[in-house]
Each structure stands twice: as structure tokens, then as C-alpha cells.
C-alpha positions in Angstrom: 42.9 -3.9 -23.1 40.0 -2.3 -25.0 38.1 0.6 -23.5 35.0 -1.2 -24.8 31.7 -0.8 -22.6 28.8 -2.8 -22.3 25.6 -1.1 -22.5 22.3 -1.9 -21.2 19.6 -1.9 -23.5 16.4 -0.2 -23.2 13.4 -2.6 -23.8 11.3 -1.6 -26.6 7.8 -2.8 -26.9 5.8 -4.5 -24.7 8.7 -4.8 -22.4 9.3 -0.9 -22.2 6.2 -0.1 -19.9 7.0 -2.9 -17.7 10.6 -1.8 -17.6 9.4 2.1 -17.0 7.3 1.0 -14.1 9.8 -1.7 -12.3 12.7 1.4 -12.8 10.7 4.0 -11.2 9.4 1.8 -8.5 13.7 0.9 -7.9 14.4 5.3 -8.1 15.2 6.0 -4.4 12.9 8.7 -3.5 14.0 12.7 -3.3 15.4 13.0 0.0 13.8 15.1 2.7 15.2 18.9 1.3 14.3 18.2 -2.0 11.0 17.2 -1.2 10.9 20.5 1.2 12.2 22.5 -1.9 10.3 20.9 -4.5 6.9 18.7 -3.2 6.0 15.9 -5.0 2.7 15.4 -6.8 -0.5 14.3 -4.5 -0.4 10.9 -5.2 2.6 10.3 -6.4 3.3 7.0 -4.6 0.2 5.6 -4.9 0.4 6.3 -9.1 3.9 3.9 -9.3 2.0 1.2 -7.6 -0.8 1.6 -9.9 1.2 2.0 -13.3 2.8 -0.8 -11.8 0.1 -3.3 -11.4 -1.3 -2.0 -14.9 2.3 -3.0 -16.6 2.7 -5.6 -14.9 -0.9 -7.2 -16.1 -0.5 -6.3 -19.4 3.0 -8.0 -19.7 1.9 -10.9 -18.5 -1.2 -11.0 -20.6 0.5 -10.0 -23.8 4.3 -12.1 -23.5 6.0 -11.8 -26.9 8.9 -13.8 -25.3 8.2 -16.2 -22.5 10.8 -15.0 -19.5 12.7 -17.0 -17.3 11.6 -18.8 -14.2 13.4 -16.5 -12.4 12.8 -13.2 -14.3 8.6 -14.3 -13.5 9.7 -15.0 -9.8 11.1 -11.7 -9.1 8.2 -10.0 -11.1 5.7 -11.3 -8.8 7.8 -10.7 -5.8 7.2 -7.0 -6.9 3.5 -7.9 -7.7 2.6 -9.6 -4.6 4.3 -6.4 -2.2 2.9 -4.3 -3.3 -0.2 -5.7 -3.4 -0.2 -6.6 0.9 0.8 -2.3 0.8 -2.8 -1.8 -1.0 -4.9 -4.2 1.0 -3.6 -2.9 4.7 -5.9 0.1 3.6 -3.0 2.2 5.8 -2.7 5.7 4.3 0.7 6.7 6.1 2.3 4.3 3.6 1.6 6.7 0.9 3.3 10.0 1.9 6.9 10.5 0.8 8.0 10.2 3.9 6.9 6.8 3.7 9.1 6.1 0.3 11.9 7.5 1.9 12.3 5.6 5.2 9.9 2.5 5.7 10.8 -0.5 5.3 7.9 -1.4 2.7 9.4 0.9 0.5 12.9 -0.2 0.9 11.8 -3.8 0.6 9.7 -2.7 -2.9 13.0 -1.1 -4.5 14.7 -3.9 -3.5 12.9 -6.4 -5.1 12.2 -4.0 -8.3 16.0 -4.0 -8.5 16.3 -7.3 -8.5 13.8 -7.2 -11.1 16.1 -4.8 -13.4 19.1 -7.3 -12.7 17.7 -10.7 -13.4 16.3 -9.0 -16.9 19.4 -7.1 -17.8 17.3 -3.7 -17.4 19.0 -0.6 -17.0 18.0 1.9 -14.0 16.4 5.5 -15.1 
């Protein structure tokens, strides 16, 4: 048998800002003591969702390779998420706590996984 190891490819491209924005959306979140130790940035959630929703516009508007039915189905999965986050206007979804423990946020890295998978898309 050969020691030989597939690799996962980093898009390049038009595809790499997508990719960026579906991998950090999939990154579990620092848990509770490293957030203690080391805050995150004011915002911080609210900035994935928004380079996010820029990425995801510009992919779509600018294919250079049509994807699959289901690589488009599982990008609008993450589209249409975290779009019902932004219009319930609720501000508690946006603390860290939130990204650690609600369901939202489990349910958005979820589906951003499953965006990584169904494109072949390495995590960060």
C-alpha cells in the first residue's frame, strides 16, 4: 500500500473569497476561556455574515464555472440562514455567546460544512 495522501485544494480565484467566507462561517467558535482570555473583535459575528453575503453575491454574479445543482443548493441554504438571522433584527444572536451555543449558529456551520463537502473545499 502507498502512503499516498489526497489533498484538498485551495480555490484560487473567484472561488477563493467564497471559499474563505463559507470556511470561517463552518470554524467552531473559541470556546468560553478563550473568549474570556482573549475577546473577540466588536462585531465579529456580524462581519462573517456580511463577508458572507458579499462573496456569496459576487460568486454568483461572476461564475467562471457553472456549479452543480447541488453545490448551488447548499450555497443558498447558507444564503437563505443567514439571511432569516438578519431580518429577526434580534441583537443577542450576535454575541459570541451566541456562536457558541445557539442553535442558529450550529445550524449555519452546519450547512457551511456541507457547503465545503459538496465542493471539495478544505476547512481553515
Amino acid at each position: 500500500m502507498s502512503d499516498l495522501k489526497l489533498m484538498q485544494v485551495v480555490p484560487s480565484g473567484q472561488d477563493s473569497r467564497i471559499w474563505r467566507a463559507v470556511a470561517c462561517l463552518a470554524e467552531a467558535p473559541p470556546s468560553a476561556e478563550e473568549s474570556a482570555r482573549r475577546p473577540a473583535t466588536a462585531g465579529f459575528a456580524e462581519n462573517l455574515v456580511f463577508e458572507f453575503d458579499e462573496a456569496y453575491t459576487s460568486f454568483v454574479e461572476g461564475f467562471e464555472t457553472l456549479p452543480t445543482e447541488k453545490q448551488l443548493v447548499a450555497l443558498q441554504a447558507v444564503d437563505t440562514h443567514v439571511s432569516s438571522m438578519v431580518d429577526a433584527k434580534d441583537a443577542s444572536l450576535w454575541t459570541e455567546e451566541a456562536r457558541r451555543e445557539a442553535g442558529v449558529w450550529q445550524d449555519v456551520r452546519a450547512l457551511a460544512e456541507r457547503v465545503l463537502e459538496v465542493f471539495d473545499w478544505p476547512r481553515l
